[in-house]
N, C-alpha and C positions, 0 to 999 in steps of 0.2 A: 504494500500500500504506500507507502515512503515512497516508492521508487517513483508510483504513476504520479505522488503529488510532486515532487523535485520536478519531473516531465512536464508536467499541465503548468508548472509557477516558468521554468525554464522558455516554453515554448510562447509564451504572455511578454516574454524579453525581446528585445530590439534586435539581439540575435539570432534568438529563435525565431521573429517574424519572418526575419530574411531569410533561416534557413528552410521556413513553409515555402514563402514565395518562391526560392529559388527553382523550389519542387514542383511549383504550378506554373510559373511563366518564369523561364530564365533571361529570356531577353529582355520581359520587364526589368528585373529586377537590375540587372546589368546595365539598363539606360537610367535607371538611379542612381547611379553610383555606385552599388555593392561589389565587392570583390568577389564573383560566381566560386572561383576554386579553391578559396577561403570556406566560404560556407560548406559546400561540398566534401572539401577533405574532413570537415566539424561531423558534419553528418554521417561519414561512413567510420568518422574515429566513435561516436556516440551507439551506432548501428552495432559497431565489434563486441563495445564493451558490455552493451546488454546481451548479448548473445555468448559473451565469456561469462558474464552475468547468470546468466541462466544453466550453463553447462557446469558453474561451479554448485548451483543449488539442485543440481539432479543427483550429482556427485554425491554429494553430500546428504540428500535423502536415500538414496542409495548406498551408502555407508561402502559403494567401492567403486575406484576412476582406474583407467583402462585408455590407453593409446587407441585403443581399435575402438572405442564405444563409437558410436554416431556413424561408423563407414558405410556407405550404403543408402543412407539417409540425406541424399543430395537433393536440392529444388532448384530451381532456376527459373526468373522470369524474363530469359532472352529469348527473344524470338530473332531470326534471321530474316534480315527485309527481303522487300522482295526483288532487289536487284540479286540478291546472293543465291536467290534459288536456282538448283541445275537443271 
Protein backbone atom coordinates (compact mmCIF):
# COMPACT_ATOMS: atom_id res chain seq x y z
CA UNK A 1 0.00 0.00 0.00
CA UNK A 2 3.12 2.44 0.69
CA UNK A 3 4.40 1.67 -2.59
CA UNK A 4 0.90 2.75 -4.64
CA UNK A 5 0.68 5.94 -2.29
CA UNK A 6 4.63 7.04 -2.85
CA UNK A 7 3.31 6.27 -6.89
CA UNK A 8 -0.10 8.23 -6.89
CA UNK A 9 1.94 11.43 -4.57
CA UNK A 10 5.05 11.00 -7.06
CA UNK A 11 3.08 10.99 -10.35
CA UNK A 12 0.89 14.40 -8.99
CA UNK A 13 4.88 15.94 -9.31
CA UNK A 14 6.03 18.17 -12.11
CA UNK A 15 8.14 15.15 -12.99
CA UNK A 16 5.80 12.65 -12.91
CA UNK A 17 3.43 14.81 -15.03
CA UNK A 18 6.13 14.97 -17.71
CA UNK A 19 6.82 11.44 -17.25
CA UNK A 20 2.77 10.72 -18.09
CA UNK A 21 2.93 13.10 -20.87
CA UNK A 22 5.92 11.93 -22.33
CA UNK A 23 3.92 8.59 -22.51
CA UNK A 24 0.92 10.03 -24.21
CA UNK A 25 2.33 12.78 -26.72
CA UNK A 26 6.19 12.83 -26.98
CA UNK A 27 6.21 15.45 -29.36
CA UNK A 28 4.10 17.49 -27.05
CA UNK A 29 5.98 17.39 -24.43
CA UNK A 30 9.36 17.97 -26.38
CA UNK A 31 7.95 21.33 -27.92
CA UNK A 32 7.62 22.37 -24.14
CA UNK A 33 10.73 22.05 -23.29
CA UNK A 34 11.11 18.80 -21.58
CA UNK A 35 14.15 16.66 -21.96
CA UNK A 36 12.06 13.23 -23.67
CA UNK A 37 15.36 10.96 -22.77
CA UNK A 38 15.50 12.20 -19.23
CA UNK A 39 12.15 11.31 -18.57
CA UNK A 40 12.31 8.06 -20.25
CA UNK A 41 15.48 6.69 -18.94
CA UNK A 42 13.36 7.87 -15.12
CA UNK A 43 10.67 5.68 -16.30
CA UNK A 44 12.36 2.47 -17.26
CA UNK A 45 14.89 3.14 -14.00
CA UNK A 46 11.29 3.36 -11.89
CA UNK A 47 9.80 0.38 -14.21
CA UNK A 48 13.01 -2.05 -13.15
CA UNK A 49 12.98 -1.26 -9.62
CA UNK A 50 9.37 -2.29 -9.13
CA UNK A 51 9.77 -5.24 -10.95
CA UNK A 52 13.09 -6.17 -8.76
CA UNK A 53 10.57 -4.99 -6.27
CA UNK A 54 8.22 -7.43 -6.74
CA UNK A 55 10.78 -10.49 -7.48
CA UNK A 56 12.34 -9.78 -4.00
CA UNK A 57 8.80 -10.09 -2.37
CA UNK A 58 7.98 -13.57 -4.15
CA UNK A 59 11.27 -14.44 -2.92
CA UNK A 60 10.71 -13.81 0.18
CA UNK A 61 7.11 -15.39 0.42
CA UNK A 62 8.55 -18.07 -0.87
CA UNK A 63 11.18 -18.53 1.77
CA UNK A 64 13.50 -19.62 -1.52
CA UNK A 65 15.34 -17.54 -4.62
CA UNK A 66 16.80 -19.42 -7.44
CA UNK A 67 18.61 -18.15 -10.76
CA UNK A 68 16.37 -20.14 -12.93
CA UNK A 69 12.84 -18.82 -11.16
CA UNK A 70 10.99 -16.67 -13.77
CA UNK A 71 12.76 -18.47 -17.17
CA UNK A 72 10.08 -19.04 -19.40
CA UNK A 73 7.98 -16.47 -18.20
CA UNK A 74 8.61 -13.92 -20.82
CA UNK A 75 5.81 -11.08 -22.26
CA UNK A 76 6.59 -8.69 -24.80
CA UNK A 77 4.59 -5.87 -26.08
CA UNK A 78 6.45 -5.52 -29.49
CA UNK A 79 4.90 -5.89 -32.36
CA UNK A 80 6.84 -5.63 -35.71
CA UNK A 81 5.57 -2.84 -38.04
CA UNK A 82 4.51 -3.54 -40.93
CA UNK A 83 7.39 -2.60 -43.15
CA UNK A 84 9.27 -5.46 -41.35
CA UNK A 85 6.92 -8.17 -42.34
CA UNK A 86 8.20 -10.85 -44.88
Amino acid sequence: MATIAILYWFFGTEIGSAMRATGNNEDMIRALGVNTKVTKLLALMLSNGLVGLSGALICQYQKYGDVNMGTGASSSAWRPSSSARC
